[in-house]
C-alpha positions as CSV (number, residue, x, y, z in Angstrom):
1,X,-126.8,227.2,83.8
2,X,-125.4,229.3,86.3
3,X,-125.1,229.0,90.1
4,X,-128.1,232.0,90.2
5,X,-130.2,229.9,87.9
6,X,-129.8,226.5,89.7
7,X,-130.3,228.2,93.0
8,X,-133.3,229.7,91.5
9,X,-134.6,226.7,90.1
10,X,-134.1,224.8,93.5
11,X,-134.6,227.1,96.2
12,X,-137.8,229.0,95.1
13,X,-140.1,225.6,94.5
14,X,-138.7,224.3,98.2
15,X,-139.5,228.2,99.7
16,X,-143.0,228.1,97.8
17,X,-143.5,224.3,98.9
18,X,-142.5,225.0,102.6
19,X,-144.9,228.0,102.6
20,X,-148.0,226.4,101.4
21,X,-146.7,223.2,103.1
22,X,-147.4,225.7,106.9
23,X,-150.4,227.1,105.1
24,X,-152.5,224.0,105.7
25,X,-150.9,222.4,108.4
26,X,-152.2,226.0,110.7
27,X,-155.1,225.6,108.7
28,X,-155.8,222.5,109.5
29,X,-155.0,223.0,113.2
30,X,-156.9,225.8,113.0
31,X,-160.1,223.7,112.2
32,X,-159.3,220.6,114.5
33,X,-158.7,223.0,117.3
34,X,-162.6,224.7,116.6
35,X,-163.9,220.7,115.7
36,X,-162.5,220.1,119.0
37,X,-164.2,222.6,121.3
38,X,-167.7,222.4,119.6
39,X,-167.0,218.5,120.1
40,X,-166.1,219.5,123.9
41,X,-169.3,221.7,123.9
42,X,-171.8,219.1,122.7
43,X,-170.7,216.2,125.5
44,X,-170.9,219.1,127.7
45,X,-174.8,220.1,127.0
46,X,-175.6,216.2,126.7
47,X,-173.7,215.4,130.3
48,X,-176.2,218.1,131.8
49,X,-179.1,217.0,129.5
50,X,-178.2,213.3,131.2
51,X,-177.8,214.4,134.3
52,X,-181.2,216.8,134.4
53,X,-182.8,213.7,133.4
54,X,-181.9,211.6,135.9
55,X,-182.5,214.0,138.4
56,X,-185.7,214.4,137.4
57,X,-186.5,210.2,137.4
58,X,-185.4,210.5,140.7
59,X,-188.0,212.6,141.9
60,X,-190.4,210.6,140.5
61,X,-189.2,207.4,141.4
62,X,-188.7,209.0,145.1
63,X,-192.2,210.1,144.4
64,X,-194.0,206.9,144.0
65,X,-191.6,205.4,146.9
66,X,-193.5,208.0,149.6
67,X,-196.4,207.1,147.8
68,X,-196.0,203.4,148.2
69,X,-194.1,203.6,151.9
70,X,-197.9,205.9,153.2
71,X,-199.3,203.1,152.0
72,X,-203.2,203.1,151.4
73,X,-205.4,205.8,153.2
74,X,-208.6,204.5,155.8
């Protein structure tokens, strides 16, 4: 075998490795970065889903509070 061969035989399964090894690994990083923001996006619509909600038991609990503090009408 000659030193052409062997290099051959060596270097072109390590280059084809390396480049499908890069391949996934942006691939992958590719689809944790997008899992990531859609993640960030959802606690995002449920924080203002939370916080509309309470805002919105607030009222009525200030509500009923006037309601109780006029106290019954003559």
């Amino acid at each position: 075998m000659t030193n052409t061969q062997l290099f051959l035989a060596i270097g072109v399964p390590v280059l084809v490795n390396s480049a499908l090894s890069l391949f996934i690994w942006s691939s992958l990083n590719a689809k944790l970065d997008a899992l990531e923001r859609h993640m960030t996006q959802r606690f995002t619509d449920m924080l203002d889903l939370w916080r509309a909600e309470l805002r919105r038991v607030e009222e009525v609990l200030d509500a009923r509070l006037r309601h109780l503090e006029e106290g019954p009408h003559p």
